[in-house]
C-alpha positions, -999 to +999 in steps of 0.1 A: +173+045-492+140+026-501+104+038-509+076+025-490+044+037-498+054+072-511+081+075-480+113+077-484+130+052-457+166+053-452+192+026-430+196+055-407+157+058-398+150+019-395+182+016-372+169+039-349+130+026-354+146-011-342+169+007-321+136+022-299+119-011-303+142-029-289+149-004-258+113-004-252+108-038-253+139-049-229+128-020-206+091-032-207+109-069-192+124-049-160+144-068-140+133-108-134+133-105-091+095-108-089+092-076-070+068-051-083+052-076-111+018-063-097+004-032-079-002-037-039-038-054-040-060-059-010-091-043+006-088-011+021-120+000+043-126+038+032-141+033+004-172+015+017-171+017+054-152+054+063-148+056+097-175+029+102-139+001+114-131-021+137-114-050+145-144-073+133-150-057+096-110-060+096-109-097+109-143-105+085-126-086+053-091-107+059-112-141+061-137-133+036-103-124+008-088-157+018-122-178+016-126-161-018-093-177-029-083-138-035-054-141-019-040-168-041-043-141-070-019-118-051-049-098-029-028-102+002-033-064+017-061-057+045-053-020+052-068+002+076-077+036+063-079+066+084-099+067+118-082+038+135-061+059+162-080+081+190-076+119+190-049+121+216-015+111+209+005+090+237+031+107+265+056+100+242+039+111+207+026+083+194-006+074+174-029+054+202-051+028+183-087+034+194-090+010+221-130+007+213-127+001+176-096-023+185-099-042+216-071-065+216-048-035+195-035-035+164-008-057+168-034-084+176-048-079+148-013-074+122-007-111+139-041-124+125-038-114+091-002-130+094-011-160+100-039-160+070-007-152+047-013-119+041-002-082+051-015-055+073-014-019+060-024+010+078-032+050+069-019+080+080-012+116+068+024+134+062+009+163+077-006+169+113-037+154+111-054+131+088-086+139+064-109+130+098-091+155+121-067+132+136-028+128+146-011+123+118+021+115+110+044+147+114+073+151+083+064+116+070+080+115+032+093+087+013+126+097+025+121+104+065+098+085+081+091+102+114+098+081+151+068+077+158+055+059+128+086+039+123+077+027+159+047+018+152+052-001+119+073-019+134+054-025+164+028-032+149+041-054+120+027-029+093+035-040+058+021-010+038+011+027+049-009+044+033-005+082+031-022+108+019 
């Protein structure tokens, strides 16, 4: 045992004090694969424009993050937030992209953001509808992902979805 400033400091209490230390710091290090070594950053459209989308403020927000050089500091998501799909689900119960607000679809446009070098995310809801009153995505949990959204991820060449 040793005194340090009136406290009495044995082996036993510095073993586990470097013990933590060095738990904590190798833990802090994760594993070296370069997945994860930043959050999922991009532009997502809610917070300014709502339900005010389409395929331009998409097309101008994936140009505008690459112009910026944004994208060479890891900003490589463009995600659509909620009001991108009409208010009817297709014959066979999937989400319909809103053929006004996306001409040419969403596939069109997961393809353009491709080819900038970044990554199309889209929103949707684990319940039945979205925040706007929308189809949602029925039973959607990290676990199950329901038909219909696996369809269109894949479809569509989705990245990221965003639920709520």
């Amino acid at each position: 045992n040793a005194q340090y400033m009136g406290i009495t400091i044995s082996f036993k209490m510095v073993y586990k004090l470097y013990l933590f230390i060095g738990i904590a710091f190798w833990s802090a290090l994760g594993l070296d694969n370069g997945i994860g070594l930043t959050p999922p950053m991009g532009f997502n459209t809610w917070n300014h424009f709502a339900c005010d989308i389409n395929e331009t403020v998409m097309i101008e927000a994936a140009d505008a993050i690459v112009k910026l050089g944004l994208r060479d500091l890891g900003y490589i998501y463009i995600n659509i937030d909620d009001c991108w799909m009409t208010s009817k689900r297709s014959a066979e119960g999937e989400l319909v992209p809103d053929p006004i607000r996306f001409p040419r679809g969403i596939k069109f446009l997961a393809d353009y953001v491709h080819q900038l070098g970044l990554k199309l995310g889209i929103y949707s809801s684990a319940g039945k509808m979205t925040c706007q009153r929308l189809p949602a995505s029925l039973d959607l949990s990290l676990i199950h992902i329901s038909e219909p959204t696996r369809r269109y991820a894949i479809s569509y060449a989705v990245f990221c979805l965003k639920k709520k």
